[in-house]
N, C-alpha and C positions, 0 to 999 in steps of 0.2 A: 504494500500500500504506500502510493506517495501522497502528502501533503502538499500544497503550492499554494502560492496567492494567486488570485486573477489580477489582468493588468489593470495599472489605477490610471487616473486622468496625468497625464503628463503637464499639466498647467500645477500639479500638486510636486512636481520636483522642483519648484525654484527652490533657492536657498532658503529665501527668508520664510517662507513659507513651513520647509524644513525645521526649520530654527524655532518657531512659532509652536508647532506640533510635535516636537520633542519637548520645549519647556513644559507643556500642558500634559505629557506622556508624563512626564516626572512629578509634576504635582497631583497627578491622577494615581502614582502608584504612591507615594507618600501618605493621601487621601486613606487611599481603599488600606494601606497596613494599622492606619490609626483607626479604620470603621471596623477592621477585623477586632483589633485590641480592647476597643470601647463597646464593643454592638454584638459583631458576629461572634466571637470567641466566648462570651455570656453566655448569650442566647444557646448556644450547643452544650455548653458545661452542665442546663438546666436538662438537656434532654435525657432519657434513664438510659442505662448502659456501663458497659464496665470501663477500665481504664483504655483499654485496645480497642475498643468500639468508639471511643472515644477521640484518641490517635488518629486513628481512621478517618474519620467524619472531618477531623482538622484539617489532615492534608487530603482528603479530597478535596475540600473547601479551598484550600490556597492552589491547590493544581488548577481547578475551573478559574478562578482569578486570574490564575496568570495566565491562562492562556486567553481568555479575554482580554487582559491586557498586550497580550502579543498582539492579537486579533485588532486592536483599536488603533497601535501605534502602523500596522500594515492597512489596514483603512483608511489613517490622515495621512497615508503620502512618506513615512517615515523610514519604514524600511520594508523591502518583501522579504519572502522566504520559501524555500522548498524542502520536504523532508523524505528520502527513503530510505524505507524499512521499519518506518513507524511501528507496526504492527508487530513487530518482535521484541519490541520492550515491553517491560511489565510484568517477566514470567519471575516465579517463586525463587529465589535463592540466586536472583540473576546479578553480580553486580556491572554496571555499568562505566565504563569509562571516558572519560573526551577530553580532548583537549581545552584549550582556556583564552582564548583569543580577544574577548570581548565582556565588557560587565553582565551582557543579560545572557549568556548561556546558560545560567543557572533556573532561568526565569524560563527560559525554549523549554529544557530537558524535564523538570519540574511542569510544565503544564502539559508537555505531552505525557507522563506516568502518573496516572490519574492516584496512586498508593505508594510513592515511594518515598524512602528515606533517603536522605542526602549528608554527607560530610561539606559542613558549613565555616565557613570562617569565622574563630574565636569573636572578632568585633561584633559581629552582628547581633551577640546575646547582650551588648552591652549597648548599642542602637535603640534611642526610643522607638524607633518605626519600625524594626525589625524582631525585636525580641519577645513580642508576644507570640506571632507567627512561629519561630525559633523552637518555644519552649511548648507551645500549645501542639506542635507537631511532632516533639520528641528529635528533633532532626541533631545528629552529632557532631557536637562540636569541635573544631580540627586547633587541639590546645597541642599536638604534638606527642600528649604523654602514653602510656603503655594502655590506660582504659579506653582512650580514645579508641587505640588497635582492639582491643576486647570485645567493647560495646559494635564495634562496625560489625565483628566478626559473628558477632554472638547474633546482629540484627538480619544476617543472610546465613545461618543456619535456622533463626527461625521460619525462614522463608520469604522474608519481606524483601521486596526489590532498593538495592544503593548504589546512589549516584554518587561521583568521587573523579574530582577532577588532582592526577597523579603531579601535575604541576603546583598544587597547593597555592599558586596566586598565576595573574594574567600574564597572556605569555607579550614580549616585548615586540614592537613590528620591528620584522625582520629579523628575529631571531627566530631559533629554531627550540621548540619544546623539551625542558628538561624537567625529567620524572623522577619525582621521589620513589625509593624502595617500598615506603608505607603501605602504597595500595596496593602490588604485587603481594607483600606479609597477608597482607586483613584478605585477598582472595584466596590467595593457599591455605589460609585458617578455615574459612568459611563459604567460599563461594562454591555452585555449584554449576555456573557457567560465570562466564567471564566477557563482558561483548563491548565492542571499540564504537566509540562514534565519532567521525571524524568530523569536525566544525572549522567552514570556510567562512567568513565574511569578508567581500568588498565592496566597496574600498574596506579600509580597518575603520574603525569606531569603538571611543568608548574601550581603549587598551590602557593599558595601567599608567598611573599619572595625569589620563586626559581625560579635563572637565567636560561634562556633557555638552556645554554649549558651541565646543569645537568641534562641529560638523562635517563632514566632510564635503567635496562639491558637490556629488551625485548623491543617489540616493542608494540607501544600503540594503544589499543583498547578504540573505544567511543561509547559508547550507548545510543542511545535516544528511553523512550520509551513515545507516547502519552498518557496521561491518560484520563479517563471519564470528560466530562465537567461537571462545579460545577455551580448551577445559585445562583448566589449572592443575589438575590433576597428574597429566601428563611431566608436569616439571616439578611439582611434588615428588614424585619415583626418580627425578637425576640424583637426589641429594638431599643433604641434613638440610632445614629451614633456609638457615643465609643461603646456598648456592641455589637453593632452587630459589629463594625471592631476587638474587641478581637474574639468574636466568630467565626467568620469567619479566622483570621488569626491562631485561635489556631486547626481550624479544616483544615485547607491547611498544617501548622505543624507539626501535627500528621502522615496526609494522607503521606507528604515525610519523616518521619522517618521510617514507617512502609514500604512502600517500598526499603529505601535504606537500613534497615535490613534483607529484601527480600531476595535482588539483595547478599548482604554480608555473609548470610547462605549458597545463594548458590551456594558461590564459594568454600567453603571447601567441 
């Protein structure tokens, strides 16, 4: 299954226009974290149900969000997008991998898996906008330390799908993706597939350091494509823990460099 935008009015790619409908994307998503915190996140705390029914109900509630929000900012002219392989995320024990190119990948991945857990960046539990979302979804916070590894691991043996981007922050333009060991460890511990997603955006937007209102000329394109699941399993059986988690981390490594020199070839 592919996802794609239809085309928008080309009177909607001017700049300022751009500029306009990004400010208003960001106060829109600002808005909607403070409606979840005050409104929405209540109102479901009241509903009966255990603590995992509960979880549940969160992040599907913040998955519909954002992808509404995706859905609004590819409406005003902001940016498009196409997705394949959609349809094979989402499965029990699945973790997920992608790279890190831009601020709202977390925001793509997260509204296309309607139930998943995600490794979050420590800041965001400390985020007024963000921290209710954060804590009311149980989402795991990436503090670096050993329960971090535990809790991920422990959350895809119990079957829940996690998202885990192995770069741990945005990747820089023009540089090339460098992966921590962490998430090769937490998939060896617990995963029961392992599956890549490779994420293009151009022009770039929105990479570490740059403020939202630095736009680019055109209007931004995102690509998501799913790749083949990898069973971790297999580099389990080379070796004690460390050699299989380099193993395994140097061959996930590779697999997105060679794609994003793919994607890079063939846009000249």
């Amino acid at each position: 299954m592919e996802l794609a935008t239809h085309p928008v009015n080309r009177r909607r790619d001017a700049y300022f226009w751009r500029l306009v409908a990004t400010a208003l994307s960001f106060m829109l998503f600002g808005l909607g974290c403070v409606g979840l915190r005050l409104v929405i996140f209540p109102l479901l705390s009241v509903i009966p149900g255990d603590a995992v029914r509960h979880r549940e109900r969160a992040r599907y509630t913040v998955s519909r969000l954002f992808w509404l929000f995706i859905r609004f900012m590819a409406r005003m002219g902001v940016l498009t997008y196409e997705v394949q392989g959609a349809e094979r995320l989402g499965r029990a024990g699945q973790m997920i991998i992608a790279n890190h190119p831009s601020l709202i990948d977390v925001v793509f991945l997260i509204g296309l898996v309607r139930n998943a857990n995600c490794v979050v960046k420590q800041s965001l539990w400390q985020n007024p906008f963000t921290r209710s979302p954060v804590r009311a979804t149980q989402y795991i916070s990436n503090d670096g330390s050993v329960d971090m590894l535990d809790n991920a691991a422990a959350a895809l043996q119990e079957g829940q799908t996690l998202i885990i981007f192995p770069e741990g922050t945005r990747t820089r333009p023009g540089q090339v993706p460098a992966f921590h060991r962490g998430a090769a460890a937490i998939a060896l511990r617990g995963a029961k597939i392992l599956t890549p997603v490779v994420i293009k955006v151009r022009p770039t937007t929105l990479t570490k350091a740059e403020p939202w209102y630095r736009i680019p000329k055109r209007r931004v394109h995102f690509s998501f494509r799913v790749g083949a699941d990898i069973d971790p399993h297999t580099f389990a059986a080379q070796g004690p823990p460390p050699k299989a988690s380099r193993l395994l981390n140097d061959f996930v490594h590779d697999y997105f460099i060679k794609e994003l020199a793919t994607d890079e070839h063939s846009t000249h």
